[in-house]
VOGU-3710 file (C-alpha; in Angstrom, 3 decimals, decimal comma):
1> xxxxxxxxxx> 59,012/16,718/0,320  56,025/19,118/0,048  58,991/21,698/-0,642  60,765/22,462/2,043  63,807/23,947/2,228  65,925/24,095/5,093  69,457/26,221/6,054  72,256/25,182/8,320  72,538/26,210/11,486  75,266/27,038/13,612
11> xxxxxxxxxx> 76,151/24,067/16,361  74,815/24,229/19,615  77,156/23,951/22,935  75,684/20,584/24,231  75,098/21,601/27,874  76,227/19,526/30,872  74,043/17,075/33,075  74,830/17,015/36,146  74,992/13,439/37,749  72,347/11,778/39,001
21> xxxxxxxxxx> 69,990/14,301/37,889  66,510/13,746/35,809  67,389/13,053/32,185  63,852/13,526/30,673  63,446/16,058/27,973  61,387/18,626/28,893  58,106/18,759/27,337  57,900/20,410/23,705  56,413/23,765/24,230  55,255/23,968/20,888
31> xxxxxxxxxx> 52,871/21,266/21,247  50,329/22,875/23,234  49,893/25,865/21,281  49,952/23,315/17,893  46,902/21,885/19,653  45,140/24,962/20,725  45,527/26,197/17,188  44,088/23,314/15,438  41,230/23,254/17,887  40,796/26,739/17,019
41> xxxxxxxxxx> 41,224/26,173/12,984  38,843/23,326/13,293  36,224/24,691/15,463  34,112/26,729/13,007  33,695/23,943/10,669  33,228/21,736/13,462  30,265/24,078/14,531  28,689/23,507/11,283  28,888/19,455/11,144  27,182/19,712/14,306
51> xxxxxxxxxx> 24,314/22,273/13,136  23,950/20,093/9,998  23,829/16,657/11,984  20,513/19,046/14,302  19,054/20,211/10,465  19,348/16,796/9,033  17,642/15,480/12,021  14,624/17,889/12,199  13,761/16,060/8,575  12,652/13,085/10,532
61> xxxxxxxxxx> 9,197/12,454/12,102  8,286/13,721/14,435  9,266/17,641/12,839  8,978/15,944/9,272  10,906/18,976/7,311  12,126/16,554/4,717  13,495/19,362/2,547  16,280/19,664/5,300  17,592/16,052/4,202  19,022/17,461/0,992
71> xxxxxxxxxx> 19,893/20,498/3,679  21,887/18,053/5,608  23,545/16,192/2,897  24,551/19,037/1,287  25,898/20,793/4,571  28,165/17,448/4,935  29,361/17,425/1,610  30,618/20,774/1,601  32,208/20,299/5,527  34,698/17,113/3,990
81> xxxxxxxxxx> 35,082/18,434/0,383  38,907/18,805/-0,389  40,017/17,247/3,169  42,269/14,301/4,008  40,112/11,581/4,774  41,075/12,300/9,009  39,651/15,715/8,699  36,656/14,353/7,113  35,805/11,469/9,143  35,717/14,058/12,304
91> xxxxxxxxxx> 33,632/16,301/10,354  31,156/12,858/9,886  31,512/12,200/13,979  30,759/16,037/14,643  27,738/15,538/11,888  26,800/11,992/13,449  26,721/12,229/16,998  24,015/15,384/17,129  22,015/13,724/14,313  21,777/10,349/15,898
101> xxxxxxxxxx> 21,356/12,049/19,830  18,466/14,179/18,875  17,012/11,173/16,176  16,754/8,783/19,125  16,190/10,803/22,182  12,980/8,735/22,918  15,073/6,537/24,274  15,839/8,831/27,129  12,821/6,782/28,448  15,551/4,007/29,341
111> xxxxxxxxxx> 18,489/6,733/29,610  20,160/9,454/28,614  23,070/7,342/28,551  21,269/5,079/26,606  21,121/8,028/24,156  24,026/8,497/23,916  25,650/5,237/23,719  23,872/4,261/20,694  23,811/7,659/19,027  27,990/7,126/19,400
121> xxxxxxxxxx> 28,017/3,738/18,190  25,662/4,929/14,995  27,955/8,036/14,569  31,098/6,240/13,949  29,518/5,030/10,835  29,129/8,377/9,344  32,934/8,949/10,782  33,765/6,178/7,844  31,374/8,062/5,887  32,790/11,364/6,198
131> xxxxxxxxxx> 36,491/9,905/5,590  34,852/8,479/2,469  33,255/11,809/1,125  36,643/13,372/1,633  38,848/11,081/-0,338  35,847/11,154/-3,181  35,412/14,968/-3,626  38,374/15,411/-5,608  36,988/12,711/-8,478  34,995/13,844/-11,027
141> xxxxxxxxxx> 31,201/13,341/-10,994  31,406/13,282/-7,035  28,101/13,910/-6,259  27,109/10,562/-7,854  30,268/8,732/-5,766  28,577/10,693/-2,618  25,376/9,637/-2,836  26,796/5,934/-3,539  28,430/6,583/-0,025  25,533/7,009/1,694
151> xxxxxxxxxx> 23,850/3,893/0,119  27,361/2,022/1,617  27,332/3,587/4,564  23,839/2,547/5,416  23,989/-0,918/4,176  26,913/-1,649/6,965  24,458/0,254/9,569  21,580/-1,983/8,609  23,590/-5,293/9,289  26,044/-4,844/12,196
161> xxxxxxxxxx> 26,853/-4,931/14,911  23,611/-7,414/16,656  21,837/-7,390/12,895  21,995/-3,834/12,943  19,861/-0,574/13,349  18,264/0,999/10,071  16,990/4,196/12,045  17,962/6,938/10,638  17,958/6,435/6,661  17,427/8,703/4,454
171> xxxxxxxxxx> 14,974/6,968/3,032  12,706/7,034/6,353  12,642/11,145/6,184  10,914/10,922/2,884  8,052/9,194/2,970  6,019/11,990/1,960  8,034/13,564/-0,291  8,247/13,318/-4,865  11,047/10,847/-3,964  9,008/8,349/-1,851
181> xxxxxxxxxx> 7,361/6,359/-5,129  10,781/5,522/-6,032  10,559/3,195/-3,403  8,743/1,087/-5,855  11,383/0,888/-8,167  14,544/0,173/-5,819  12,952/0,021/-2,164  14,425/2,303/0,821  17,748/2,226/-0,987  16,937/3,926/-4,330
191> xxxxxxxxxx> 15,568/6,715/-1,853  18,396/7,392/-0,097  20,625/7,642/-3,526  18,239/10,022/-4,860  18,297/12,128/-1,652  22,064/12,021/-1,252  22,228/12,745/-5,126  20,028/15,434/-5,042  22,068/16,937/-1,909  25,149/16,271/-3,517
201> xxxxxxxxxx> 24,197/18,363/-6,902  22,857/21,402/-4,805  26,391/21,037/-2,386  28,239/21,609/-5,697  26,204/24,047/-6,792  27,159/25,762/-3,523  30,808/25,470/-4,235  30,487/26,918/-7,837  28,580/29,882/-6,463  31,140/30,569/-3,714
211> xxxxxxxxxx> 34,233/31,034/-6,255  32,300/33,817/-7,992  30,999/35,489/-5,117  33,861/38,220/-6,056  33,729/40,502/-8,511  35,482/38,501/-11,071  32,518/36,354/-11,405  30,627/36,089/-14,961  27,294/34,387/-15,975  28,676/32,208/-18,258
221> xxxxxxxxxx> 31,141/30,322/-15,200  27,752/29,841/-13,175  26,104/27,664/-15,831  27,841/24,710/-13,781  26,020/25,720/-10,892  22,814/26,104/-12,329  23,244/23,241/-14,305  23,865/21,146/-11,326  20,355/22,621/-9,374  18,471/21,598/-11,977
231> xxxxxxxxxx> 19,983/18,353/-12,473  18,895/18,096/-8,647  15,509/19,691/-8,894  15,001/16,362/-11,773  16,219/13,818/-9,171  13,937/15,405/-6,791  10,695/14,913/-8,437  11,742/12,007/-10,715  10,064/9,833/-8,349  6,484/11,681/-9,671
241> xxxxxxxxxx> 6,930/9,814/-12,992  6,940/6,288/-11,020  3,224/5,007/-11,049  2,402/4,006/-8,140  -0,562/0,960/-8,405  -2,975/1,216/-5,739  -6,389/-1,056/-7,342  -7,564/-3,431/-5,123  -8,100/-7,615/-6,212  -10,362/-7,686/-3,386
251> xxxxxxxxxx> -11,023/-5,894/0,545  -11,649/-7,523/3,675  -13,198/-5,766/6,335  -11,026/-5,482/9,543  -10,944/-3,786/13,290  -8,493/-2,621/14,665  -8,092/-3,033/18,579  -6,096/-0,362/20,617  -6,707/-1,404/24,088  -4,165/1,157/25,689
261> xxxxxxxxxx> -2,060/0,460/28,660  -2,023/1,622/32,412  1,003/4,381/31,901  4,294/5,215/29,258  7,298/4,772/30,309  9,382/1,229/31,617  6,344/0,121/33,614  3,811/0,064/31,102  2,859/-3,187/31,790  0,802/-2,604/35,091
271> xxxxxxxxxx> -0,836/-5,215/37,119  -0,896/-9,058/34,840  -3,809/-9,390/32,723  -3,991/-5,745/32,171  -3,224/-5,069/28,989  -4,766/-8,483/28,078  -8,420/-6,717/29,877  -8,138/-3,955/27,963  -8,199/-5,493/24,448  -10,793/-8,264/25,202
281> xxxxxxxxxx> -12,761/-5,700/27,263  -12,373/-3,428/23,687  -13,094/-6,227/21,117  -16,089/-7,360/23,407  -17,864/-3,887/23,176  -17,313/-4,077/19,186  -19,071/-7,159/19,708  -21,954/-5,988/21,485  -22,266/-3,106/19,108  -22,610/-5,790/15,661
291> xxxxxxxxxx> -25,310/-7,832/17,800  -26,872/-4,182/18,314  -26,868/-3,477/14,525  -24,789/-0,483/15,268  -21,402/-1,605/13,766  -21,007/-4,208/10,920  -19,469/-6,964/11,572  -15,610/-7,027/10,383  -13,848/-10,255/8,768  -11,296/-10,449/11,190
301> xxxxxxxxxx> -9,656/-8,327/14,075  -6,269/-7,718/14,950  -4,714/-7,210/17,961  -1,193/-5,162/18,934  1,873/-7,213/19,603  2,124/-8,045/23,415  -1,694/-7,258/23,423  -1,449/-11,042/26,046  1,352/-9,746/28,718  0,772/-13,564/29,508
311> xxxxxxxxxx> 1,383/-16,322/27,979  -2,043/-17,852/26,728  -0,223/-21,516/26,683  0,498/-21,468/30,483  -1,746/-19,048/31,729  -5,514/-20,258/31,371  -6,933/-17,653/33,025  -5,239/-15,356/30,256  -6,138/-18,313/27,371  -9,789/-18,165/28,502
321> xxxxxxxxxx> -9,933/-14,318/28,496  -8,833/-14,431/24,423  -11,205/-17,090/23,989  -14,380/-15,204/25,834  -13,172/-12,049/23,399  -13,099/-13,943/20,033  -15,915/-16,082/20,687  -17,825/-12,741/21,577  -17,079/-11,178/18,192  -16,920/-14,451/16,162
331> xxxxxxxxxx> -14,022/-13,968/13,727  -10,579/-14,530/13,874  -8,221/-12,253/15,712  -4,779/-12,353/15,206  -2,976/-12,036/18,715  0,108/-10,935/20,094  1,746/-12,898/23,327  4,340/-13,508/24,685  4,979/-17,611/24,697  7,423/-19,076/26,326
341> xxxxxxxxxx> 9,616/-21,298/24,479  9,131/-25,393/25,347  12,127/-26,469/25,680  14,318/-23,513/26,307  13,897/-21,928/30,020  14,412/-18,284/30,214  13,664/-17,922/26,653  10,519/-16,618/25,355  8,394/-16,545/21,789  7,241/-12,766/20,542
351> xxxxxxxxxx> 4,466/-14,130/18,693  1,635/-13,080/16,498  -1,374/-15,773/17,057  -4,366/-16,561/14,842  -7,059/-16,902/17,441  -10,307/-18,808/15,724  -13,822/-18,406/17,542  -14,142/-22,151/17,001  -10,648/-23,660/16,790  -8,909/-21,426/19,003
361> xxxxxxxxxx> -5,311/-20,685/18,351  -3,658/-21,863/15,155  -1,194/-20,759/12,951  1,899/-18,547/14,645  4,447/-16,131/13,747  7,492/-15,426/15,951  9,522/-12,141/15,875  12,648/-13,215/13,738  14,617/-9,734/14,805  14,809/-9,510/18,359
371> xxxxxxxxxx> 15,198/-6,043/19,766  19,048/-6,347/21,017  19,125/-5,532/24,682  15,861/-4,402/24,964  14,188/-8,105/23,898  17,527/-10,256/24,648  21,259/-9,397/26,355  23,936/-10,247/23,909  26,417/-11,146/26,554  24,595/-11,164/29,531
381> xxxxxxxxxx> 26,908/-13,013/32,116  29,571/-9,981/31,637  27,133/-6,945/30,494  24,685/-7,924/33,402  27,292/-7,572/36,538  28,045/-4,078/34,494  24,904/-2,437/34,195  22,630/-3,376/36,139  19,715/-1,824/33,999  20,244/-5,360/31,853
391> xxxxxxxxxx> 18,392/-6,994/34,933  15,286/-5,620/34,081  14,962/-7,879/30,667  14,826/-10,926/32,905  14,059/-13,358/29,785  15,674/-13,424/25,719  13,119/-13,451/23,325  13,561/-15,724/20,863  13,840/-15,272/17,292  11,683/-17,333/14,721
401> xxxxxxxxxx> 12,769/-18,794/11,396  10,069/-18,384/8,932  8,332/-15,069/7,397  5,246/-14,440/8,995  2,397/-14,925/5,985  -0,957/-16,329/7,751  -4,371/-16,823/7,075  -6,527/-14,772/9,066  -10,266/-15,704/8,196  -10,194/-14,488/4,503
411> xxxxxxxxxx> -7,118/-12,540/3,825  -3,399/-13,421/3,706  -1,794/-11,423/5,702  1,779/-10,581/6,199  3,004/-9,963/9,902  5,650/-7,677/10,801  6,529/-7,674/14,281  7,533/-3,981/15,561  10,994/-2,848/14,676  11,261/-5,279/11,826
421> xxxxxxxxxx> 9,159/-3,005/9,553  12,719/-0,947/9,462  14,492/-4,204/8,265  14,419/-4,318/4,490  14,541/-7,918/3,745  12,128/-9,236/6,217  9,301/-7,030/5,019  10,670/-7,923/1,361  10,755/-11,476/2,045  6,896/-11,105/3,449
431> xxxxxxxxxx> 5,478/-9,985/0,713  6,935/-12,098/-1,902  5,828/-15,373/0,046  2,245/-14,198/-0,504  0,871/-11,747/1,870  -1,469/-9,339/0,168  -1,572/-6,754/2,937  0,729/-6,489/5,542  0,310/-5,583/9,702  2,743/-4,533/11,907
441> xxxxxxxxxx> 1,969/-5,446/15,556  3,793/-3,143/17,553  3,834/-1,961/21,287  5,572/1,491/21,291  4,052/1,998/25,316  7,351/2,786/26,604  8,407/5,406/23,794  5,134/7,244/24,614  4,904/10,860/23,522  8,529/10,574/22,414
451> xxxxxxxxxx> 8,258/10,720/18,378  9,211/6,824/18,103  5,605/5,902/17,156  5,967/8,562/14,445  9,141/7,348/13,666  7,640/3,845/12,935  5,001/4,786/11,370  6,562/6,608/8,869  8,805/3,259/7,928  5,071/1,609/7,665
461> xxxxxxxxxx> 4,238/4,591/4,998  7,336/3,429/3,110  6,850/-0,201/3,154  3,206/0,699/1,568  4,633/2,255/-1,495  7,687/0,065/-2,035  5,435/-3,071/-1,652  2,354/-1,852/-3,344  0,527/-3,194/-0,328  -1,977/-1,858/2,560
471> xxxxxxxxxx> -0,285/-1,598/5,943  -1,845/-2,114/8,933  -0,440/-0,764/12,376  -1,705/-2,475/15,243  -0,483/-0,724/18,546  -1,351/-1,004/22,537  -1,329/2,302/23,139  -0,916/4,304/19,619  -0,271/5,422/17,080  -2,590/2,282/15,240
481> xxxxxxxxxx> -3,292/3,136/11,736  -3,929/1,734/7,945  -1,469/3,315/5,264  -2,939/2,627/1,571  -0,440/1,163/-1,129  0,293/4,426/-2,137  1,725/5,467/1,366  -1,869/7,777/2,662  -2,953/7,125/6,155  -6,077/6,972/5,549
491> xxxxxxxxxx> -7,043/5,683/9,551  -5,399/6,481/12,525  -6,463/6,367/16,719  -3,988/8,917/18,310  -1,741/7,650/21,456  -2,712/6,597/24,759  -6,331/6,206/23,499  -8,418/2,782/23,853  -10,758/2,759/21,206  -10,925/0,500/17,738
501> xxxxxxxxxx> -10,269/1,278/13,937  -12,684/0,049/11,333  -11,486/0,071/7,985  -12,122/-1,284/4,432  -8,588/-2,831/4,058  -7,551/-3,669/0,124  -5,584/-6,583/-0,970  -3,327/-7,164/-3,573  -1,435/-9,474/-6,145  0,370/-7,496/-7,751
511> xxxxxxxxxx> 4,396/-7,182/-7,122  6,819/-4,004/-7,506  9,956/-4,112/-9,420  11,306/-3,746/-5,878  9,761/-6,957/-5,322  11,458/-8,160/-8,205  14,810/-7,490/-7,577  15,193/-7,507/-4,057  18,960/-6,090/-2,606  20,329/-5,955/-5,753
521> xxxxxxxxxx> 19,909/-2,265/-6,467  21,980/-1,560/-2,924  24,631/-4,083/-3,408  25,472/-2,289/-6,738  25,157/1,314/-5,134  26,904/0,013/-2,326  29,840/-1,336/-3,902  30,560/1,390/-6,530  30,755/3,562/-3,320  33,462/1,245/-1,933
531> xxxxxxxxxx> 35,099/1,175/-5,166  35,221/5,334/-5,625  36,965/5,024/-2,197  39,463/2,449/-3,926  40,197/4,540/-6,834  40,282/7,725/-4,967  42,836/6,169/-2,640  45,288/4,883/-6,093  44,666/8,478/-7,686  46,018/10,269/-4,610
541> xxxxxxxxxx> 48,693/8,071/-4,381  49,900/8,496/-8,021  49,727/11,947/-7,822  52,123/12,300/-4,728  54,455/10,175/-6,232  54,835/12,081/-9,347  54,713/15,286/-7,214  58,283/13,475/-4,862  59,528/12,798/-8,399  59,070/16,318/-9,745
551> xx> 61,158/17,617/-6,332  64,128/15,099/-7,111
//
């Protein structure tokens, strides 16, 4: 096999044990040096996975270099091209782990372990992926298999393990870029294929290039390579041909309140009734400025999630707080609190609340994604005697079973509590139950300063194009902000600033074909990647075995 020949050898003189004494064989001193030289074979290109994990990360808010996506893609494609699908899947862990550690270092807030444990438990999916990219470089067309990769790879990402964690898509780097209106078309997942596409085209481009660098090399054998960047240069601004619809049926006039919060960091929360102050404190002063004649009065106003650090229900010093505030400005607010649940101790609601000057509180949504150990402990009985850190979420939120469209004076809104604005289906399954703008309360206090609010932000830009709707961010201590339907901030109060945004807000009717068609587009993309995989795996197989038969 693999043909090798070998020769006889004289016999050896099998040498004599004494009694009694240690039988083990020694250890193989060839295996050490077998080691060292693989680490040293494998460290250059190891180098490289790393630096393209870094590059691929500096594409993301807060740097916002989203050319370095196709960088990165490209950089990986290259670094498992023509492996065994072991070499490759290190090259994805020595891509993933950097990526994912410098991606999510705002959560060095909780700790640096925390870092790291979730930028290894994110990295082993791009392990699969890099195994994947390996055993599909060999088949023709594999940029297109590669960028169908990427589409699998993030679907698993997006589900499991705890429902998943979406940071990190390609998709979430370009929202700014001739590739975001595609998002109208096929959502966050039609992004990310044309990104890995285009990265795929230029990475064998790359390769094309490198076999002529010699002086053997003619014009006429680089017509592959330039065929292949311009084939990626039309993927790249394909997306300008998408229209993007941005006329209004109607507008509503809102405020936005951004009461701010003591300090960043774990212990945002301060002294109770706080936070809760701040915003009624804020929407009272808008008040006092409409009975002035200095502001107009707005149609409704909405609040930040958490904006009630108590629960309204229980509390009625924090109940009668809202109610002075919204009485004072006379339209409905739409509040977050925390509620606890009835008949569940130690669980509580994350809830957005439609608080009417005459009715008082109405219609509710409650967050249906729960932030997994951060908003509940999966496993807290074991985890808890572990880490003690787990201690410090003393209740589980609760998660709600219905999409969040509600009626907020005279617009039908969609809420969108925090995080779940990265969550494709829940924003998807928003929109098409009605809303015609949607708001994401948020409360990124802890991740201060960090990039996260950026981070978020930029998911809200996306949502706006692939939805063809307004989106409003609503946050307790920044960044708050309204993104038009075609993805423009357009408003925006920076962090750690109390102050409120007034804004014309538009409302629509009108549905995308991403509307339309939901997950299908990814299901495909993400199955013909699995598939590739399938038929890379037969193909290699049936050529080894005609290869053993050729040698017999």
């Amino acid at each position: 096999m693999y043909g090798l020949h070998t020769t006889a050898r004289p016999a050896r003189k099998a040498a004599t044990v004494p009694s009694g004494s240690d039988t083990t064989p020694p250890a193989v001193p060839g295996r050490g040096r077998r080691l060292a030289a693989l680490v040293r074979r494998e460290a250059p290109r190891t180098a490289l996975a790393v630096l393209g994990g870094l590059v691929l990360a500096l594409a993301f808010p807060p740097y916002d270099l989203w050319p370095l996506s196709l960088v990165g893609v490209a950089a990986l494609g290259l670094l498992t091209r023509g492996r065994t699908a072991r070499q490759g899947a290190w090259s994805g862990f020595a891509f993933g782990l950097p990526f994912f550690f410098l991606l999510l270092k705002w959560l060095h807030v909780v700790g640096w372990d925390a870092v790291f444990g979730l930028a290894l438990v994110q990295a082993l999916y791009l392990t699969l992926l890099g195994a994947g990219l390996a055993l599909t470089s060999r088949l023709k067309c594999a940029p297109l298999w590669a960028a169908c990769l990427w589409i699998t790879e993030e679907w698993a990402r997006d589900r499991a393990p705890f429902g998943g964690f979406p940071w990190g898509r390609l998709a979430f780097a370009n929202t700014g870029s001739p590739f975001t209106p595609l998002a109208a078309l096929g959502g966050a997942p039609l992004v990310t294929f044309a990104v890995a596409l285009a990265g795929g085209l230029l990475a064998a481009a790359a390769v094309v290039l490198w076999r002529l660098r010699g002086p053997g090399g003619s014009a006429r054998a680089a017509l592959p390579a330039a065929g292949a960047v311009v084939l990626a240069g039309a993927v790249t601004v394909s997306g300008l041909l998408v229209p993007v619809h941005t006329d209004a049926d109607d507008r509503v006039d809102i405020a936005i309140v951004q009461g701010n919060v003591q300090r960043p960091g774990m212990d945002f929360l301060g002294r109770p009734m706080k936070i809760l102050d701040n915003h009624a404190t804020a929407t009272e002063r808008l008040a006092a400025d409409v009975k002035a004649g200095r502001a107009k009065k707005p149609d409704l106003v909405i609040w930040p999630e958490n904006a009630s650090d108590l629960d309204p229900f229980r509390y009625p010093q924090a109940y009668d707080r809202i109610d002075e505030a919204v009485k004072a400005i006379g339209v409905p607010v739409l509040v977050g609190a925390l509620v606890d649940h009835p008949d569940k101790p130690g669980y509580v609601f994350n809830q957005g609340i439609v608080w009417d000057p005459v009715k008082g509180p109405g219609a509710s949504y409650t967050k249906q994604h729960p932030v997994p150990f951060g908003e509940y402990v999966p496993f807290r009985e074991q985890l808890s005697k572990i880490i003690t850190r787990f201690q410090r979420v003393p209740r589980d939120f609760y998660p709600g079973d219905h999409t969040g469209v509600l009626d907020v004076g005279p617009a039908r809104l969609g809420d969108v509590i925090c995080f779940e604005v990265a969550y494709d289906e829940i924003v998807h399954d928003t929109v098409n139950a009605g809303a015609r703008a949607l708001v994401v309360q948020t409360n990124n206090a802890t991740y201060g300063r960090t990039g996260q609010p950026e981070q978020q932000l930029a998911m809200s830009r996306l949502r706006a194009v692939e939805h063809g709707r307004a989106v409003v961010t609503a946050a307790t201590s920044g960044i708050s902000a309204v993104v038009a339907p075609d993805g423009t901030v357009t408003h925006k109060i920076p962090e750690f600033t109390q102050g409120v945004l007034r804004a014309s807000l538009p409302l629509r009717d009108e549905k995308t074909v991403a509307d339309r068609v939901g997950a299908v587009p990814e299901w495909v993309l993400a199955i013909v990647g699995l598939l590739s995989c399938v038929a890379a795996t037969v193909m290699g197989r049936r050529g080894r075995t005609k290869d053993e038969k050729g040698q017999q």
